[in-house]
Backbone as CSV, one residue per row, in Angstrom:
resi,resn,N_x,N_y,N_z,CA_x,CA_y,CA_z,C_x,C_y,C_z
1,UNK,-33.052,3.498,9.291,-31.878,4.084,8.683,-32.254,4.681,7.334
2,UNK,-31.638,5.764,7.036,-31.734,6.334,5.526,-31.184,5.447,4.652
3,UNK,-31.402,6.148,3.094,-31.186,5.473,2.171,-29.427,5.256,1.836
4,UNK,-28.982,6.471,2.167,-27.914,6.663,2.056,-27.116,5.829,3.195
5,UNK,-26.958,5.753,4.610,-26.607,5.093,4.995,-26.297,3.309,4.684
6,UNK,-27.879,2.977,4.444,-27.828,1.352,3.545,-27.217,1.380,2.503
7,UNK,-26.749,2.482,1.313,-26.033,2.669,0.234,-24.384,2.132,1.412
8,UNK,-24.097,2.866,1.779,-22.760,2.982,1.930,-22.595,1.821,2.771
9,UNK,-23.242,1.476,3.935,-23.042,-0.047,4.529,-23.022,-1.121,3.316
10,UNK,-23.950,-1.166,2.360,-23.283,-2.314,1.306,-22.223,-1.930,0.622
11,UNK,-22.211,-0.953,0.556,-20.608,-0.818,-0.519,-19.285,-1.296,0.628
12,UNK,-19.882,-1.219,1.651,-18.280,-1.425,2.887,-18.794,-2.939,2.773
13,UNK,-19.610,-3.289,3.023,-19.646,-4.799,3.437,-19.123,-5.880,1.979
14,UNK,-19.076,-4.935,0.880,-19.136,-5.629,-0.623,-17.815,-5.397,-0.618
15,UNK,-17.012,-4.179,-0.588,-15.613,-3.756,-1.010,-14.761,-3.780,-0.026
16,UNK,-15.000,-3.846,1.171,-14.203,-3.983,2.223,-13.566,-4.829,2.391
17,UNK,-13.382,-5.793,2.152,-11.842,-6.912,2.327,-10.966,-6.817,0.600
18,UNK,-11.344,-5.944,-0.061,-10.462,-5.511,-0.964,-9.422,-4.915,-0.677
19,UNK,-10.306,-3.356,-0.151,-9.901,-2.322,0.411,-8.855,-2.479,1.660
20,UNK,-9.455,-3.014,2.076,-8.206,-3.846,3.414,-7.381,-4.117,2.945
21,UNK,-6.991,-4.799,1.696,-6.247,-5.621,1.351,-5.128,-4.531,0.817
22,UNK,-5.449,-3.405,-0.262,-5.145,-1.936,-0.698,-4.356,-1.773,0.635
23,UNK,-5.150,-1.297,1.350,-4.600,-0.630,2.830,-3.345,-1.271,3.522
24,UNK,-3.347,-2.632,3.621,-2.379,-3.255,4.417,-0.902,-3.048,3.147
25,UNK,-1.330,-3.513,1.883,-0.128,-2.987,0.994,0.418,-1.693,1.458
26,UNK,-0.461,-0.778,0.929,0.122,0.690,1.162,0.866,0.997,2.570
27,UNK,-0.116,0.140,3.582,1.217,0.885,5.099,2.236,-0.487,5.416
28,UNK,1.635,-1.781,5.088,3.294,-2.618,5.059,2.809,-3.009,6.350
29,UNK,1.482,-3.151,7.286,1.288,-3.437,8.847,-0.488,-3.248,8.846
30,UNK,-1.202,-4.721,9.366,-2.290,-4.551,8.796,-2.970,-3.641,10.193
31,UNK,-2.431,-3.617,11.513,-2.968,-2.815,12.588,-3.229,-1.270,11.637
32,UNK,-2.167,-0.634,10.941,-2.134,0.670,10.628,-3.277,0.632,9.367
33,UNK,-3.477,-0.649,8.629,-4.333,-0.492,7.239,-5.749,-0.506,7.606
34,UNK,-6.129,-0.843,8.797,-7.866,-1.201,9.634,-7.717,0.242,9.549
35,UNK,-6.581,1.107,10.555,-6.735,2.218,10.391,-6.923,3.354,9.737
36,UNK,-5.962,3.445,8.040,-6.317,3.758,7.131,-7.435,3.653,6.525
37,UNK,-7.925,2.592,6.405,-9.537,2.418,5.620,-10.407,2.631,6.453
38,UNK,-10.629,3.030,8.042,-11.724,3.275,8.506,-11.497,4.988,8.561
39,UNK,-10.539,5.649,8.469,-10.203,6.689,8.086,-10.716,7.250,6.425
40,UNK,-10.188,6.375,5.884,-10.757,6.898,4.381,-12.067,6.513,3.851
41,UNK,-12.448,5.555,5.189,-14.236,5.191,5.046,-15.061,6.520,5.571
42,UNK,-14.561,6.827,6.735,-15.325,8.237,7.538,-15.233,9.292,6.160
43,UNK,-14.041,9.555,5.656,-14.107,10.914,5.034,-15.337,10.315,3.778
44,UNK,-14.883,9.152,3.139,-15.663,9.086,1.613,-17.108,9.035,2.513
45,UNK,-18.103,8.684,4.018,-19.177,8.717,4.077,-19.545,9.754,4.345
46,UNK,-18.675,11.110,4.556,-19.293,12.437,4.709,-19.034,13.141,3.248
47,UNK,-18.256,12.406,2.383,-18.742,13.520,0.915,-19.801,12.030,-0.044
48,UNK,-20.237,10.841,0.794,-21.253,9.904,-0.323,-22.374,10.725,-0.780
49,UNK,-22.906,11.846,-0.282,-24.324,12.456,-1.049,-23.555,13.292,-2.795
50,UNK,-22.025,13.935,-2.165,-21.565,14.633,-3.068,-20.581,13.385,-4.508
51,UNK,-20.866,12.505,-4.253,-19.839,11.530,-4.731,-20.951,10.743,-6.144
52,UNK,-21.053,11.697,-7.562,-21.968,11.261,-8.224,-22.018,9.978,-9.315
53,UNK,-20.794,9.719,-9.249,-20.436,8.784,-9.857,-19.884,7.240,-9.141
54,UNK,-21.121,6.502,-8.564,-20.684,5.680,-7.639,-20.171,4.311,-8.267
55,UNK,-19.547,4.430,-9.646,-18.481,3.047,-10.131,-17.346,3.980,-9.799
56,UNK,-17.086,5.328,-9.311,-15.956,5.427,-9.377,-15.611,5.513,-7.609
57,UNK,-16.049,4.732,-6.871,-15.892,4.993,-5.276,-15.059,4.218,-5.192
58,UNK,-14.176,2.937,-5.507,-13.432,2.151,-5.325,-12.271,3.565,-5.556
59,UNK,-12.119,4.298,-6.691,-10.910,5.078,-6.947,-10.829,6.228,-5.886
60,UNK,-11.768,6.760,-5.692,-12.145,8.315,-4.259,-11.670,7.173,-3.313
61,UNK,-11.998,5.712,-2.615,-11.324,5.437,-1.366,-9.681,5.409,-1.118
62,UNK,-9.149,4.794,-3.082,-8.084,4.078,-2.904,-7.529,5.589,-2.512
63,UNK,-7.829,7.262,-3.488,-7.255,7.776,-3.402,-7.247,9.036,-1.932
64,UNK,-8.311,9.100,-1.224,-8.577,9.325,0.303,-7.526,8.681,1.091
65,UNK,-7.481,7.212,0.566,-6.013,6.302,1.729,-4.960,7.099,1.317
66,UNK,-4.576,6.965,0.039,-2.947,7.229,-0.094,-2.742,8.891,0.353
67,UNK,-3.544,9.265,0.124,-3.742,10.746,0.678,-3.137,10.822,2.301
68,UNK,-4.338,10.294,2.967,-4.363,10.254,4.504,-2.857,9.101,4.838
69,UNK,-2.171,8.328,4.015,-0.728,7.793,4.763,0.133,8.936,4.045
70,UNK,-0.127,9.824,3.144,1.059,10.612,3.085,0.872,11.560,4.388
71,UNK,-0.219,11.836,4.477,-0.183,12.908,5.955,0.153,12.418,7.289
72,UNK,-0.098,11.068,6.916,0.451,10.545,8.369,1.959,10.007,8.246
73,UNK,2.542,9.657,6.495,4.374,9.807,6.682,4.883,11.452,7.395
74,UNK,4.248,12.134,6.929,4.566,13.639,7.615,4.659,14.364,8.899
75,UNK,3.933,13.321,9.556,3.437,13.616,10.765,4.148,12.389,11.694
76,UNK,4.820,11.661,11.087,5.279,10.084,11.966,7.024,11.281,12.285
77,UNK,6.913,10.903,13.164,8.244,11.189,14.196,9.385,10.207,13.807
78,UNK,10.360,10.892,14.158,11.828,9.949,14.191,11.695,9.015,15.026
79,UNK,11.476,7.630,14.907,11.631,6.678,15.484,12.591,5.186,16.004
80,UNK,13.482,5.797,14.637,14.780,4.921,14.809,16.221,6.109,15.403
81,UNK,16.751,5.776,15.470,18.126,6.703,15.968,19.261,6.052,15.608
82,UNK,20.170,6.574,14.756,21.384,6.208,13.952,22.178,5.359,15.293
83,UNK,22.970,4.545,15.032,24.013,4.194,16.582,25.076,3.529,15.816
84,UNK,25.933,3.431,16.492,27.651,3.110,16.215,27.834,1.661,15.476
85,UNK,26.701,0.371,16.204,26.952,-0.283,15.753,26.173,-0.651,14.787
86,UNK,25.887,-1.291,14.125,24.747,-2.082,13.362,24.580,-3.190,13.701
87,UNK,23.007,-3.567,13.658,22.362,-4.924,14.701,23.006,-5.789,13.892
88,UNK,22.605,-7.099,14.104,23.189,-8.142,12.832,21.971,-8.476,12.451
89,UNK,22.431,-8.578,11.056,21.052,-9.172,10.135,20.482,-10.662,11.170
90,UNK,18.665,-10.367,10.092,17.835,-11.903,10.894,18.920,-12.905,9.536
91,UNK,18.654,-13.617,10.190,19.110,-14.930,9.031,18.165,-15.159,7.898
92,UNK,18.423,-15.292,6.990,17.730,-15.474,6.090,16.574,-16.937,6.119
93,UNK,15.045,-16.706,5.730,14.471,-17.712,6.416,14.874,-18.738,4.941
94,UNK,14.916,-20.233,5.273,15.197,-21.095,4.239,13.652,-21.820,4.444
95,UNK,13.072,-21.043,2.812,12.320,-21.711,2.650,12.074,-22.312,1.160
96,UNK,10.999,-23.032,0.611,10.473,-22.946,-0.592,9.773,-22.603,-1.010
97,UNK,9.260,-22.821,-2.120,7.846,-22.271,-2.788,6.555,-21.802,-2.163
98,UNK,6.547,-22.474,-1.198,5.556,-22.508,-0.073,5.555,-21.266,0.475
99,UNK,6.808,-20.866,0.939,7.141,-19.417,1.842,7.050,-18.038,0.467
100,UNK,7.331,-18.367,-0.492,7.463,-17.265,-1.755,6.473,-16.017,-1.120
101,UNK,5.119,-16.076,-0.605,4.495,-15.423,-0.591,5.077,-14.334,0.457
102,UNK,5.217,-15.360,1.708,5.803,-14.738,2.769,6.895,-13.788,2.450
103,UNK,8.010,-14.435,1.650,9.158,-13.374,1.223,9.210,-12.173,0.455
104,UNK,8.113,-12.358,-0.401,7.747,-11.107,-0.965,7.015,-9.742,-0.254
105,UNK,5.894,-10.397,0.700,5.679,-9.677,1.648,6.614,-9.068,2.777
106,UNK,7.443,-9.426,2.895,9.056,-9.502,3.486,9.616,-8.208,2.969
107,UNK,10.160,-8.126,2.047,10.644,-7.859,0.641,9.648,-6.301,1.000
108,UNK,8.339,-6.499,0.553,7.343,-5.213,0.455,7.471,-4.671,1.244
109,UNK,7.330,-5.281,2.624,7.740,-4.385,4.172,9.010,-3.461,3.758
110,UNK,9.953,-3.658,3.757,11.535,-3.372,3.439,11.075,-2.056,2.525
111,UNK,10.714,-1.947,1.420,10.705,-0.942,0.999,10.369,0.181,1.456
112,UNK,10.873,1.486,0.722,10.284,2.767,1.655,8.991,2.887,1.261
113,UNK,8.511,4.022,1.439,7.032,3.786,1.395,6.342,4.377,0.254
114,UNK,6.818,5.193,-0.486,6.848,5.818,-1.563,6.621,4.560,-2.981
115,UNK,8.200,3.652,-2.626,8.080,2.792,-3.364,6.755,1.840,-3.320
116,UNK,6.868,1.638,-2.563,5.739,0.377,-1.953,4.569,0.636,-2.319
117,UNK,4.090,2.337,-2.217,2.825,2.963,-2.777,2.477,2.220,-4.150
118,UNK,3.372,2.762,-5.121,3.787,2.619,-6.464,3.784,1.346,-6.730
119,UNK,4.370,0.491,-6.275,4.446,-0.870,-6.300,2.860,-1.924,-6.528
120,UNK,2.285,-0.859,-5.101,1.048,-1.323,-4.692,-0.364,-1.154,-6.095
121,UNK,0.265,-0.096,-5.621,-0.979,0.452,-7.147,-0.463,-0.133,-8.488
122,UNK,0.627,-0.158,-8.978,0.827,-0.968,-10.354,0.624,-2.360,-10.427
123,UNK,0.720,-3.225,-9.042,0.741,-4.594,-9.563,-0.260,-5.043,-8.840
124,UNK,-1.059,-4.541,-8.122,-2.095,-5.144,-6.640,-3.114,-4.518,-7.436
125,UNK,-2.958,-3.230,-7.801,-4.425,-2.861,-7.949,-4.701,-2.438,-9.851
126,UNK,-3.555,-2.855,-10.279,-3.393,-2.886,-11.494,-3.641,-1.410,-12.107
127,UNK,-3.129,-0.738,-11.881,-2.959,1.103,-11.915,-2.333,1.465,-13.378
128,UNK,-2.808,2.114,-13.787,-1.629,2.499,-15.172,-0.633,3.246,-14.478
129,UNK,0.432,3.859,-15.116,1.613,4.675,-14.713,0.927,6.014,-14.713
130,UNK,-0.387,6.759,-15.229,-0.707,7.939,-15.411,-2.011,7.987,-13.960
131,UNK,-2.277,6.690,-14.060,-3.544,6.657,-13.178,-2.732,6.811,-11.752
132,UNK,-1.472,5.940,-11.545,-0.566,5.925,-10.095,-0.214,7.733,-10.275
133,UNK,0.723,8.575,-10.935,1.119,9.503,-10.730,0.274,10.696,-10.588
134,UNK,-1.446,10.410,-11.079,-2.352,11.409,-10.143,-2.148,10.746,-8.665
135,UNK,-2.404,9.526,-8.736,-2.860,9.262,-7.316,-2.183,9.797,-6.386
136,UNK,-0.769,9.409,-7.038,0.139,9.807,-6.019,0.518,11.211,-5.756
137,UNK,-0.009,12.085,-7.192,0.694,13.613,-6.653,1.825,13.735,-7.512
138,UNK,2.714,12.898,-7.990,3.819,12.830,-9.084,3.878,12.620,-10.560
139,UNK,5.087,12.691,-10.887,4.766,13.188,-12.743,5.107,11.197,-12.838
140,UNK,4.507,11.153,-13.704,4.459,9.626,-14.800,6.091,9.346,-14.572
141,UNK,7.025,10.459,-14.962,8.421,9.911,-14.955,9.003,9.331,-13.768
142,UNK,8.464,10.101,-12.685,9.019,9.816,-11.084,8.613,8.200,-11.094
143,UNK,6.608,7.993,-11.399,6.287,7.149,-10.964,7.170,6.101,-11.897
144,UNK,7.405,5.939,-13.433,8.436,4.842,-14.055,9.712,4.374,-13.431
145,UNK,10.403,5.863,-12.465,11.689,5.198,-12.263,11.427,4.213,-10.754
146,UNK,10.434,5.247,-9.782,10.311,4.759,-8.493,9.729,3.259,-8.614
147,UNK,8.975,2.891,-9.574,8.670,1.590,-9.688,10.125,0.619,-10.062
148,UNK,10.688,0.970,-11.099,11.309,0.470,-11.763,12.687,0.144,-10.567
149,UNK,12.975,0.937,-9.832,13.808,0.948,-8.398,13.512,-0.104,-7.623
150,UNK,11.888,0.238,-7.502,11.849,-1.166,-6.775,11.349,-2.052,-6.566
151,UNK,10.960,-2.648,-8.430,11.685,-4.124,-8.720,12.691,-4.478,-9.021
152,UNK,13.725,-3.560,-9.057,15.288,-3.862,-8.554,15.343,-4.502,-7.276
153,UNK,15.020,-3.899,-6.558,15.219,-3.757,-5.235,14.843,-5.481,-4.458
154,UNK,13.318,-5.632,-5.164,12.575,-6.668,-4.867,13.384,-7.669,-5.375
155,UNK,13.441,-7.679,-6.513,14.514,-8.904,-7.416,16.050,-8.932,-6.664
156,UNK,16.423,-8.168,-6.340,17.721,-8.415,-5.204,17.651,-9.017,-4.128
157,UNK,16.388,-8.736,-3.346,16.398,-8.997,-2.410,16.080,-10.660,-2.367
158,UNK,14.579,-10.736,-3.387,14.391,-12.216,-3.788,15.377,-13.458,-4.714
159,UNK,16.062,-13.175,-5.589,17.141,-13.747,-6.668,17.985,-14.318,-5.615
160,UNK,18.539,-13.515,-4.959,19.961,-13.862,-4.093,19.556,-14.780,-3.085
161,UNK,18.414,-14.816,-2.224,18.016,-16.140,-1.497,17.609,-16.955,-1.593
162,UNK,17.214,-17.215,-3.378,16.700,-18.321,-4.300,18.233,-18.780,-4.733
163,UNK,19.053,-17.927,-5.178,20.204,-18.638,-5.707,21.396,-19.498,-4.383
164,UNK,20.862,-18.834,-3.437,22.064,-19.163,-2.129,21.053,-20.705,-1.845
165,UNK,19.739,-20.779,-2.077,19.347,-22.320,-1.673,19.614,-23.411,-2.600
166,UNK,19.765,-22.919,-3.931,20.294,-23.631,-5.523,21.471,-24.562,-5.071
């Protein structure tokens, strides 16, 4: 094998359950995040000769993923269909401290995906607000409110099934 190849097999074998980890945030379903990162692994190993700054390959993958799930929000079909009635909610699971993790992940699913991006990159991957709104393609202001939405959102969803077990 070339040199380059053994370059890039250790960087996957070193960064890869990070990156996974990135991935499953950003799509909310870890079947679709294997997919994302072996997607944004193919593209970053056909530009690794052009890629000269290799402390910055963690940022070219994160930003190859969010890239490749906006093209694939664009490309995802109508899959739900409005109807007369509305299902009935799941019950709320009663748990404790123990489950917190679970509910937040709960919680993250639920969001749209925009948010969740934003979410992902400010608190998972510890993003500034200027570093998320390149990533994402949006101005700093979008990214302050869309965050700020939804840890509303999160804190509603979490507060109210902490206070209903109180």
């Amino acid at each position: 094998m070339d040199v380059q190849t053994d370059e890039f097999r250790a960087y996957v074998e070193a960064r890869g359950p990070a990156l996974l980890r990135t991935a499953c945030r950003l799509t909310g379903n870890p079947m679709d995040a294997e997919d994302l990162l072996q997607s944004a692994l193919a593209k970053t190993y056909l530009a690794w000769d052009r890629i000269q700054d290799r402390a910055a390959l963690d940022g070219y993958v994160r930003r190859a993923m969010v890239n490749i799930n906006i093209s694939w929000w664009r490309r995802r079909k109508l899959e739900e269909y409005p109807s007369e009635e509305l299902p009935e909610p799941p019950a709320a699971p009663h748990a404790g401290h123990e489950h917190a993790y679970e509910l937040l992940e709960q919680a993250l699913d639920r969001l749209p995906e925009r948010m969740r991006a934003a979410v992902v990159l400010r608190y998972y991957e510890d993003m500034t607000e200027p570093e998320i709104a390149k990533t994402l393609g949006i101005s700093v202001g979008t990214v302050k409110s869309t965050v700020s939405r939804a840890m509303a959102k999160l804190r509603g969803e979490l507060v109210v099934p902490a206070q209903r077990r109180a």
